[in-house]
N, C-alpha and C positions, 0 to 999 in steps of 0.2 A: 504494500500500500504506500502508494507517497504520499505524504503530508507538504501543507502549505499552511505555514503560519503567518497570520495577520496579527497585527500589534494594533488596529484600533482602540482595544483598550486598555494602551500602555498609557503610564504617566509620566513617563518618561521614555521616551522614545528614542533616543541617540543609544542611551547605556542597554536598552532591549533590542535593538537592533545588532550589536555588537555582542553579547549572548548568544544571538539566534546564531549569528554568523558561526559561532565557535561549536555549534553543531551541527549535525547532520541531514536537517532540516532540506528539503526538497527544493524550495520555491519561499519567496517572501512575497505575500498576499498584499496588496494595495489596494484600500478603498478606498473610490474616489466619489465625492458626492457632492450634487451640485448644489444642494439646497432646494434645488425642484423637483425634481421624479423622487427624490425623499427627502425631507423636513431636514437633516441634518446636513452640515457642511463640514468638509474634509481641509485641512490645510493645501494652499493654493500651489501650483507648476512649482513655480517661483522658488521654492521652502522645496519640494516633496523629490526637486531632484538633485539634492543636495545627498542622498539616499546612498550613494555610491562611494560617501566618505567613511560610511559606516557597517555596511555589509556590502559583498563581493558577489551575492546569491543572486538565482537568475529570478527576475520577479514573472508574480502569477498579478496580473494587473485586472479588477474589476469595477468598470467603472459602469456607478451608479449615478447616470446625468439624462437629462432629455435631448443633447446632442452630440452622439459622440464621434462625430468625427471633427467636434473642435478639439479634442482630447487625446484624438489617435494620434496623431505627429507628434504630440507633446511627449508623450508615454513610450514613443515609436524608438524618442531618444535614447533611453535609458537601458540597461541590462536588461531586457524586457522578451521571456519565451511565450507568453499568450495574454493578447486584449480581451477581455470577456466583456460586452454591454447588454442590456435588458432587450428580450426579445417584444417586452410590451413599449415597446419605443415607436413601435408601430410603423415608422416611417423610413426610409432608406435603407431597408435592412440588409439588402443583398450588397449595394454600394459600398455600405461600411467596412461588409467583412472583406470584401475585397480592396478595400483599402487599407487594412489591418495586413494581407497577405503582401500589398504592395511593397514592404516593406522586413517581408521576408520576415514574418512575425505570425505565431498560430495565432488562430483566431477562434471564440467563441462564445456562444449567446446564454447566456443567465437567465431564470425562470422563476418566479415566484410562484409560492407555496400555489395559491387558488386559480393560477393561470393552466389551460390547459395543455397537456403534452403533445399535442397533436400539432400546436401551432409551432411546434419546431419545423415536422415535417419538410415546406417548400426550402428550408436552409440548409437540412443534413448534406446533402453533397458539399459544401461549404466547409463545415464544423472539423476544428480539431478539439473541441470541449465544450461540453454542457455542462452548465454549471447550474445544482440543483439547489434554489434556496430551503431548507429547513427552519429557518425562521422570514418573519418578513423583514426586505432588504432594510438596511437604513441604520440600525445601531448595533453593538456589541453587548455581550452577555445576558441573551437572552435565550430562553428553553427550547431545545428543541420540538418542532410540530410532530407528534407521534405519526402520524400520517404519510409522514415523509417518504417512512419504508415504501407505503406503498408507489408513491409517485417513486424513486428513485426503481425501483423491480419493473416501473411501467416506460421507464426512458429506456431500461436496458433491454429491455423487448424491443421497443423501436430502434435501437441502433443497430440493433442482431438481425431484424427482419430487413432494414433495409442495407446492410452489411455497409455499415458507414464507418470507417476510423475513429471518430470521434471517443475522445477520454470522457470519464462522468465522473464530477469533482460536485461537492458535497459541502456545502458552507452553513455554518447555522448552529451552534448550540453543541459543538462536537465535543464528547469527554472521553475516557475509559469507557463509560457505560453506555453510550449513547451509539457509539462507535460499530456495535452489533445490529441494529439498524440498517447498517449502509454498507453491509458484504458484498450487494452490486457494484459501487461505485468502484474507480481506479485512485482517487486521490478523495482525502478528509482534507477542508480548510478549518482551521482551530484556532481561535485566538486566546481567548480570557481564560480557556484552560491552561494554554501552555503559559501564557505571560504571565500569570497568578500560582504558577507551580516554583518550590525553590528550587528544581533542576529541571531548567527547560528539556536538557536530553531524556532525559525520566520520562518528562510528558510526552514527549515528542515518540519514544520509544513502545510507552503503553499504547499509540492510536496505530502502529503497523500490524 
């Protein structure tokens, strides 16, 4: 299982990023949020790609904004192996990924808990990840939606049936215990476990 740790709810962010770095951790998870497709805001370009003075990790980037292809260049810069944006963005959604790919960068669309799986569909040939929320997007440390199993067993149907590449990466609410849940997916994203544990590798270790 790869793991991808996010630090949204670090309180300190320089000295937990430097931590993560000194393990074995997969991917450093970036969320990016614009204030409008969720209430919350993330630290701006400007600050967030400064990122590279402090871990060396390839980042898992998810940007939660209502248009991301002002954000794809931005993020395009950085140590960056996959852009994830929200499939309910509704609008440009083929353009985008293929401008994520321009760039020689996977690409791939994020789904909220009560959106349905189906509307991935017209994108699979596209996708190198689907990214399955577990909780709804927008903050950290919150429970995972029991339900989840079954949307995650129902993405992996569709990726099998239509024999699409795509990885299933699993954001929301991931613990030790949680973690049994999502024996479909290929990568757990975890933050408030691993960042609130005193051996990030411990945490990091109990979610493979």
């Amino acid at each position: 299982m790869k793991i991808s740790a996010s630090f949204l709810s670090s309180e300190n962010i320089p000295r937990d990023l430097k931590r993560l770095n000194e393990t074995d951790v997969d991917y450093i998870h970036l969320d990016i949020m614009d204030g409008k497709f969720v209430p919350n805001k993330t630290m701006p370009f400007s600050e967030m790609k400064n990122i590279y003075k402090f871990t060396d990790k390839r980042l898992d980037v998810h940007l939660m904004v209502d248009d991301p292809k002002k954000y794809i260049p931005l993020y395009a810069e950085l140590n960056t192996e996959y852009i994830t944006f929200h499939v309910e963005v509704m609008e440009q959604i083929e353009e985008n990924l293929e401008l994520i790919k321009s760039y020689g960068i996977k690409c791939g669309l994020a789904i909220k808990p009560n959106t349905p799986v189906k509307s991935l569909v017209p994108y699979l040939p596209l996708l190198d990840m689907i990214l399955v929320m577990s909780v709804e997007p927008g903050k950290g440390g919150q429970t995972f939606i029991s339900s989840s199993k079954e949307k995650i067993d129902e993405v992996r149907d569709l990726v099998n049936s239509y024999q699409s590449h795509a990885i299933i990466s699993v954001d929301g609410g991931i613990t030790n215990e949680t973690k049994d849940e999502c024996s479909k997916c290929d990568m757990l994203v975890s933050g408030s476990y691993i960042i609130n544990g005193e051996s990030f590798q411990e945490r990091i270790d109990s979610l493979r």
